[in-house]
C-alpha positions in Angstrom: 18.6 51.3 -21.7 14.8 51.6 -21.4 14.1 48.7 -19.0 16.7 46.5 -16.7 17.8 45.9 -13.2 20.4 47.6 -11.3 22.6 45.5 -9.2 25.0 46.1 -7.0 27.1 42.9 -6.0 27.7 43.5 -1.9 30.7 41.0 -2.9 32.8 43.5 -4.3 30.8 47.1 -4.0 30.6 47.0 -8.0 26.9 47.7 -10.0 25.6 46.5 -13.1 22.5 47.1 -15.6 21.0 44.1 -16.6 18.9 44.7 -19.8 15.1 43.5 -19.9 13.8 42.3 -23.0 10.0 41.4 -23.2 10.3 40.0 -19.3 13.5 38.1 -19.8 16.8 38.5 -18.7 20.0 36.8 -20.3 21.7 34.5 -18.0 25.0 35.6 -20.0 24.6 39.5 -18.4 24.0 37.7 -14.6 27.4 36.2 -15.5 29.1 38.9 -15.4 28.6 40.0 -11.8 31.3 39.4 -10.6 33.6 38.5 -13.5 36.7 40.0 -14.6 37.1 43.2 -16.6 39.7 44.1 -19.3 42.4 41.7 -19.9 41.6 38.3 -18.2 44.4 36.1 -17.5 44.0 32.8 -15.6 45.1 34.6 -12.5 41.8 36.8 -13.1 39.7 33.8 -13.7 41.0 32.1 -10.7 40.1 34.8 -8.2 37.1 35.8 -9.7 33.5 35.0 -8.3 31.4 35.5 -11.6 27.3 35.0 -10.6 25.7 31.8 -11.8 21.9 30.6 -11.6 20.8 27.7 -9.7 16.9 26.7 -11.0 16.6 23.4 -10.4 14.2 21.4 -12.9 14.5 24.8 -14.9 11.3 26.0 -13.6 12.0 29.6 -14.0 14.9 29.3 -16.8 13.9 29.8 -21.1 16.4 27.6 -22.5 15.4 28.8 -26.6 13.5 31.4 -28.3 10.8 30.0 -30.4 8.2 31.5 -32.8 6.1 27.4 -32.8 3.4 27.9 -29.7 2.8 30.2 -27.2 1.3 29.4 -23.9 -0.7 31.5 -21.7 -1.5 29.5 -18.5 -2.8 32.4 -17.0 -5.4 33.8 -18.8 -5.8 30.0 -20.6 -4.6 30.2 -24.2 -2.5 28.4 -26.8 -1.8 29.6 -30.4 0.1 27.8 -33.3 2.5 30.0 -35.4 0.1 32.8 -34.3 -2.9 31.3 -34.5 -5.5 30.7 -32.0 -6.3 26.5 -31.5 -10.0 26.9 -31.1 -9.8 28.1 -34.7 -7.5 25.4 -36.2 -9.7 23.0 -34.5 -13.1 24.1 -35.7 -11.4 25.2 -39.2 -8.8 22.5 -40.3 -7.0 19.1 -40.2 -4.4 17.8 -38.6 -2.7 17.4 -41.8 -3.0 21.1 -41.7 -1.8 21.9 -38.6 1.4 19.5 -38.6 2.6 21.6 -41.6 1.8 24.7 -39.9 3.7 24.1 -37.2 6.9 22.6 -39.0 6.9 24.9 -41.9 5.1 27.9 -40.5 2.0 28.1 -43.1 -0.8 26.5 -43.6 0.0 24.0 -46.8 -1.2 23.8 -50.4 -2.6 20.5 -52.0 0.7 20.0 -53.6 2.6 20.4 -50.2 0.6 17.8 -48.9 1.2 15.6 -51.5 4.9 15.7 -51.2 5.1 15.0 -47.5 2.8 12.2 -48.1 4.5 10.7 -50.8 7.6 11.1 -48.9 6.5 10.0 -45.4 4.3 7.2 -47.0 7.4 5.8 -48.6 9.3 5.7 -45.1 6.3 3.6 -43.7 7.1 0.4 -46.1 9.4 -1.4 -43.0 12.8 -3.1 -44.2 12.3 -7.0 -43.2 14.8 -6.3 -40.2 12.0 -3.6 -39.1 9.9 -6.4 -38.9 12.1 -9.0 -37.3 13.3 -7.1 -34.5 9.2 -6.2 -33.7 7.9 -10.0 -34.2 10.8 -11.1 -31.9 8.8 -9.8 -28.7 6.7 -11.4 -27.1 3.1 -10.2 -27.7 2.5 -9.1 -24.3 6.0 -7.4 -24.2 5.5 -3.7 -23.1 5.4 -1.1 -26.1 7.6 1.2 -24.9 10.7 -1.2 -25.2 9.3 -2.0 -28.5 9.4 1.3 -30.2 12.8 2.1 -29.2 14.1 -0.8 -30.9 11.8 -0.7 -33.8 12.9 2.8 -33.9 16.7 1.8 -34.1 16.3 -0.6 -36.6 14.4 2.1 -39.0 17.5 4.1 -37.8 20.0 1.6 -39.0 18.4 1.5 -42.4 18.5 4.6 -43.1 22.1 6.1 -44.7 21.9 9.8 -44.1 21.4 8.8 -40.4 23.9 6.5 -40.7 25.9 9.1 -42.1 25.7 11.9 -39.5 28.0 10.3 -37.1 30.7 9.8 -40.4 31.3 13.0 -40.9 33.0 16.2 -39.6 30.5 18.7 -41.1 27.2 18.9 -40.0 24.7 17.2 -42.1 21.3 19.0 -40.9 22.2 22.4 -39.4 21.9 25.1 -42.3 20.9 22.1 -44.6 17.0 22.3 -44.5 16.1 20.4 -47.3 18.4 17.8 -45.9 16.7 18.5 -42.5 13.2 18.2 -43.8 13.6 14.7 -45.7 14.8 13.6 -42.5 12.9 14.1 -40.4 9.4 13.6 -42.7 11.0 10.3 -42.9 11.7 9.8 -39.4 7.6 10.8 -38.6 7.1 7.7 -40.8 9.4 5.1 -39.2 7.6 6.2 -36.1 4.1 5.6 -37.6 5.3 2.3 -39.0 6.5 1.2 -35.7 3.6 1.5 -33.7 1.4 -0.2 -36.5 4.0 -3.0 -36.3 3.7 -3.2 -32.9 -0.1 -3.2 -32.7 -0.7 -5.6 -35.4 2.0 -8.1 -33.6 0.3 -7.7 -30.1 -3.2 -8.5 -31.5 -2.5 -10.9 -34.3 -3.8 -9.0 -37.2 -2.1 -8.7 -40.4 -0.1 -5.3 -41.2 -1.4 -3.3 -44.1 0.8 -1.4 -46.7 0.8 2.7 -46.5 -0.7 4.2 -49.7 1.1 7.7 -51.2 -2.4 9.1 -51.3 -3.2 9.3 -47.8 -2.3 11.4 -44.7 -0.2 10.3 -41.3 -3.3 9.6 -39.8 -4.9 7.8 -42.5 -2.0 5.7 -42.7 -1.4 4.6 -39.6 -5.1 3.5 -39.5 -5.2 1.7 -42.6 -1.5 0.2 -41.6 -3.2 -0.8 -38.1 -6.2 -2.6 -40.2 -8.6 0.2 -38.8 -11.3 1.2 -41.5 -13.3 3.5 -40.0 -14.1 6.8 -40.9 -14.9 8.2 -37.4 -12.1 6.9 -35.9 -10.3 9.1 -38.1 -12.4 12.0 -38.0 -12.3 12.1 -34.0 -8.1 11.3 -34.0 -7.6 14.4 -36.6 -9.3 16.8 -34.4 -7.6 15.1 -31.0 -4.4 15.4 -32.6 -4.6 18.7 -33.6 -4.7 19.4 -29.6 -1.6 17.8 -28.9 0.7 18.9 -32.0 2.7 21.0 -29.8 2.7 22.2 -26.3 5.6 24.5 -26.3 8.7 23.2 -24.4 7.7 20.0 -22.3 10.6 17.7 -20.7 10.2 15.6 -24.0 10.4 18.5 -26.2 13.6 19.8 -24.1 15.4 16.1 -24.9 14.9 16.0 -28.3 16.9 19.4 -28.2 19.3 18.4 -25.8 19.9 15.8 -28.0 19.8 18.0 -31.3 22.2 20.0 -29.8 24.9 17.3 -30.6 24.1 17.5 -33.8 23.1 13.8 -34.0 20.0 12.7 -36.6 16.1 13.6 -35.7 15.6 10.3 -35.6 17.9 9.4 -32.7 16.6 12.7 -30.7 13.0 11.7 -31.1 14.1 8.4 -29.6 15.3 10.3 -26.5 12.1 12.4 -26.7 9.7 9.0 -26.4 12.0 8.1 -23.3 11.1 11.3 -21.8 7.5 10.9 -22.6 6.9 7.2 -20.6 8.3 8.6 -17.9 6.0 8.6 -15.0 5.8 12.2 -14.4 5.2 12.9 -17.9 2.9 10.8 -20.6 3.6 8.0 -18.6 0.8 9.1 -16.1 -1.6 8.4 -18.2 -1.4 4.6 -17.6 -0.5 5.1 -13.8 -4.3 7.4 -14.0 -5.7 4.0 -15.9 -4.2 1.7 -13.2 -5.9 3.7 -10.4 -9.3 3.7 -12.6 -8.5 -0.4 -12.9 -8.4 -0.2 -8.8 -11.4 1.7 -8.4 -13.3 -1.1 -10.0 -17.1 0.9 -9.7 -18.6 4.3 -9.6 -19.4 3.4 -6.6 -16.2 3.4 -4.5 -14.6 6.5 -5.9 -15.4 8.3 -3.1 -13.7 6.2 -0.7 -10.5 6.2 -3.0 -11.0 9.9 -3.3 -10.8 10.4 0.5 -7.9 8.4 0.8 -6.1 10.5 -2.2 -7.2 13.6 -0.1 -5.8 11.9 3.1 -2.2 11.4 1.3 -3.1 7.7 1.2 -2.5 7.5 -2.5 -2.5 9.8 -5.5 -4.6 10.4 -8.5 -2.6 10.7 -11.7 -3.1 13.2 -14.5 -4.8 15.8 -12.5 -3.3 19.4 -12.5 -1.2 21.2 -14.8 1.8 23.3 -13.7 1.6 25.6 -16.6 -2.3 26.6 -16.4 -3.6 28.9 -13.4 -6.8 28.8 -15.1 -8.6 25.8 -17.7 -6.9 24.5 -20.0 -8.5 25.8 -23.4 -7.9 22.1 -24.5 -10.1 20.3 -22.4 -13.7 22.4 -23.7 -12.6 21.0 -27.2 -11.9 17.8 -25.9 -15.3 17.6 -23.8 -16.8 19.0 -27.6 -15.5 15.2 -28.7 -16.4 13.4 -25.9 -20.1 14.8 -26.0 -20.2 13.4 -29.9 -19.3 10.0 -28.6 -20.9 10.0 -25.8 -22.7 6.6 -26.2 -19.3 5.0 -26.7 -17.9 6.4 -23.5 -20.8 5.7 -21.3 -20.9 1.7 -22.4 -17.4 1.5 -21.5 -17.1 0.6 -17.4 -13.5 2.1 -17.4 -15.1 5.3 -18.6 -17.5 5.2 -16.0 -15.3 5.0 -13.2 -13.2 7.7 -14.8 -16.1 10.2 -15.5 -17.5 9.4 -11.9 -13.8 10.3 -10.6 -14.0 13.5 -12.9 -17.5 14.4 -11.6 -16.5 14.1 -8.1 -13.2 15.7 -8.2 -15.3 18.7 -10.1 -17.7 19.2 -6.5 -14.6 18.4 -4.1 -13.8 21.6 -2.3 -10.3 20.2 -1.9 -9.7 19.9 -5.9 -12.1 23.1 -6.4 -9.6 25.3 -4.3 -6.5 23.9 -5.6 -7.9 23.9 -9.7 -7.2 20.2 -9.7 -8.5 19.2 -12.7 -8.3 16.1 -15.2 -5.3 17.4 -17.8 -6.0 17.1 -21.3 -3.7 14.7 -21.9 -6.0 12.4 -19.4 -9.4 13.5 -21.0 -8.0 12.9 -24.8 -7.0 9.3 -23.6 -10.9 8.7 -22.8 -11.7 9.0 -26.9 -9.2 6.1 -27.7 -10.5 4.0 -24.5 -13.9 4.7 -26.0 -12.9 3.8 -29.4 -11.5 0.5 -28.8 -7.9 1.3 -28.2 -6.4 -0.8 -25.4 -4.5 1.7 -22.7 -1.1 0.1 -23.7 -1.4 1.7 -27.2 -2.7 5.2 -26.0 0.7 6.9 -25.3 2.7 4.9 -28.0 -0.4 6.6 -30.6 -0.2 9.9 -28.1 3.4 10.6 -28.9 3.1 10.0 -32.7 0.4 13.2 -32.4 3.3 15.3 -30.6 6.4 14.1 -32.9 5.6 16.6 -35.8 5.6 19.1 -33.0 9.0 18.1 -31.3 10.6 18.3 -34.9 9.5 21.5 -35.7 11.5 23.0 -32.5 14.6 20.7 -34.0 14.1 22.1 -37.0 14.0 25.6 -36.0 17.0 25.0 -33.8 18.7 24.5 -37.3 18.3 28.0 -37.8 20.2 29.1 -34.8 23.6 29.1 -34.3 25.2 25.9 -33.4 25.4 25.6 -29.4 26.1 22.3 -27.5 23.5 22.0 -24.5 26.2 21.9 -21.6 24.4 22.9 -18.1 26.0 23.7 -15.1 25.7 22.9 -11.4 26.3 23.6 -7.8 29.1 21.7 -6.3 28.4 20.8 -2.4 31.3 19.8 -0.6 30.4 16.7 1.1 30.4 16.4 4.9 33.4 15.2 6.1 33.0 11.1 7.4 
């Protein structure tokens, strides 16, 4: 055994070698500290005292092994399949980069084509698609509205329909099955927020065409004609494809593991991602910009943030030590549009707040820093987008990427998501 830890459980006197593989150990050899040897009866089980792990909010704890993105937060990388993003950002499309990281190469025209046909053809909403969206209210929240545009696409679909009918699975070991899916379900998604949008600002909703991309059809869908728009959105998007396992991420695979549709774990995926802590700070970061009014009281607001009389949302990253390689790329967009951002007085308070923060010696020594996820929200405010769309149009970036690691768990053998936890006896009344 060429690297592991040797144990010795002061419980019983008894010592163990735990393998190491590439930094990891498998909570399945911590288990059995303490467990029963040879023939177990329930006797055994009873008196045993086998070792469990307690990581709350799985900080320290792999829950898969993936081969989709790796993270370096130390030394402040991020590759795709291998592949550095600096170079699928300077080099290719989004387009590109979705079906690298679902399908593990870079595609061929005619790989395109197929998704496109395929995915363009899942756009074209049933009329109950349409119903359940125009029955909102226009100022209705988005969020509400995609989950039930979402379940109505879901409802109208008969493979979905399907995979709670029957006793064999319908997408593990069935890729081609799988990959219909969930192609389709990146459409009903697209379709949904194009819905939505058109409904809150009374414009008319446009019909997908074969020919174009995910991105070019939600623009044209939206009633958004503009090549720069589109230009500057397939470069952002490329930033957030995938970013390893986040909370959302992690719920579209809890979910998965039930074997249920992709459609239904996206759902629970886009109910992680409004949460407050996660994509959801992104309009708690606008509300605070909204407050600040003027460049000219953000340092007062920043004082009080530093004098825990508030907080400022979407700064710091608990995965990068260092700069986020992201945010250079980002600032590469944001320089090219610079005009836009500067005529926009939201923008202004948020690039003063960003400017400050950058000289603040309590930000400087903590490497508080505006997240990408903030800085990339800045392109669509400076593009016309109002803040309520941002996430909605965020999370249809990161999709492909959440269904590439339910794809993959397709690959690995079947395993319910089942956690544990600590009991605590409660103190007696």
């Amino acid at each position: 055994m060429e690297h592991h830890l040797e144990v010795t459980d002061s419980r019983t006197g008894k010592s163990y070698k735990i393998p190491i593989q590439e930094d990891y150990v498998r909570a399945s050899d911590i288990a059995r500290i303490g467990a029963p040897e040879g023939k177990v009866d329930l006797e055994a089980l009873k008196a045993a005292h086998p070792l469990r792990i307690l990581d709350n909010g799985f900080q320290n704890t792999a829950c898969m092994e993936s081969s989709i993105t790796h993270i370096d937060g130390l030394r402040g990388t991020i590759r795709y399949r291998g592949f550095p993003i600096e170079g699928l950002f300077h080099e290719y499309i989004y387009e590109d980069v979705m079906h690298l990281i679902i399908w593990g190469h870079l595609p061929n025209q005619k790989e395109k084509d197929n998704v496109r046909e395929t995915m363009s053809e899942a756009m074209n909403p049933p009329q109950s698609v349409k119903d359940v969206i125009s029955a909102f209210p226009r100022d209705a929240e988005t969020f509400p509205m995609i989950l039930a545009g979402m379940s109505a696409f879901a409802a109208s679909d008969s493979v979905i329909c399907k995979t709670r009918h029957q006793q064999s699975a319908m997408f593990h070991g069935h890729l081609d099955v799988a990959d219909a899916a969930l192609t389709r379900t990146i459409g009903y998604l697209a379709a949904t927020i194009s819905l939505i949008y058109c409904h809150k600002n009374e414009k008319p909703w446009h019909a997908p065409e074969p020919s174009r991309n995910l991105l070019g059809n939600l623009l044209l869908m939206m009633g958004i004609e503009d090549p720069e728009v589109e230009r500057c959105l397939g470069k952002l998007w490329i930033l957030y494809a995938d970013h390893e396992m986040t909370n959302s991420t992690a719920a579209v695979l809890h979910a998965g593991s039930t074997l249920i549709d992709p459609t239904a774990a996206v759902t629970a995926g886009i109910i992680c991602g409004y949460g407050p802590l996660h994509g959801g700070a992104i309009d708690l970061a606008y509300e605070g910009f909204r407050q600040i009014g003027s460049p000219e009281r953000v340092a007062p607001f920043i004082e009080r943030v530093k004098a825990k009389g508030g907080r400022l949302f979407g700064y710091g990253h608990r995965v990068y030590k260092t700069r986020d390689p992201r945010v250079a790329l980002i600032e590469e967009l944001l320089g090219e549009h610079r005009a836009a951002v500067d005529a926009n007085p939201l923008l202004r308070v948020a690039m003063a707040v960003d400017r400050y923060a950058n000289q603040d010696p309590y930000f400087v020594e903590r490497g508080l820093k505006a997240n990408a996820d903030l800085m990339g929200c800045f392109l669509y405010t400076a593009m016309g987008f109002d803040t309520d769309m941002i996430i909605a149009i965020t999370i249809l970036s990161r999709v492909p990427g959440a269904l590439a690691h339910w794809r993959e768990s397709l690959t690995q053998p079947v395993k319910l998501w089942r956690p544990q936890q600590k009991y605590n006896v409660p103190l007696a009344n």
